[in-house]
N, C-alpha and C positions, 0 to 999 in steps of 0.2 A: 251488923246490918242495921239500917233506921228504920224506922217505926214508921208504919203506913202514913201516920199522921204527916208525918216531918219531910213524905217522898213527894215528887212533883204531881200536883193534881193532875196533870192532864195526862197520865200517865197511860190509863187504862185506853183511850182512843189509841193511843202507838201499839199497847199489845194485841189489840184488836186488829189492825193495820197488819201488822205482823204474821196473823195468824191465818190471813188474808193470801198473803201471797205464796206460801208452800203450798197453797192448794189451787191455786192458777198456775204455778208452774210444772205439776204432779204431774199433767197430763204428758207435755211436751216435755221436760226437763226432770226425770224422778230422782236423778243421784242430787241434783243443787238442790231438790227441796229437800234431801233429807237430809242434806249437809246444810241447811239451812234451819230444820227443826234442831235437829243434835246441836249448834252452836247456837241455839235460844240464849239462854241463860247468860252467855258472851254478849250478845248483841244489844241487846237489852241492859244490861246491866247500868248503863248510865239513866234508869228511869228510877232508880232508887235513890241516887242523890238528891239532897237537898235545892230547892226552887232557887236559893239563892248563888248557884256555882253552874244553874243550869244552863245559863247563856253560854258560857265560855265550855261546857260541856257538847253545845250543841254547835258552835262556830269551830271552825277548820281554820281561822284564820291566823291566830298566831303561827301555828304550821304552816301554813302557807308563805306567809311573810319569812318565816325562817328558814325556808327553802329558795 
């Protein structure tokens, strides 16, 4: 794993974001929030890489293009 330092600064507003929506959904929808808490670690997981891979981490586009 990289070092806090080395991970994307804006990192901590996404898991905030995140932590946001299992619980607007709790009411109306409580299996997708908790299948949505339980696959955290998944979802997130591209907030640890490196700032510099982050673009192409965050675009869908090659996929796209190669579909």
């Amino acid at each position: 794993m990289t070092s806090p330092t080395a991970s994307q600064p804006d990192s901590q507003p996404v898991h905030a974001q995140f932590g946001r929506v299992p619980e607007a959904l709790d009411g109306k929808l409580p299996a997708v929030a908790a299948h949505l808490v339980a696959a955290r670690p998944d979802i997130l997981a591209f907030t640890a890489f490196p700032k510099a891979i982050s673009r192409q981490i965050w675009s869908g586009n090659p996929q796209e293009r190669l579909n």
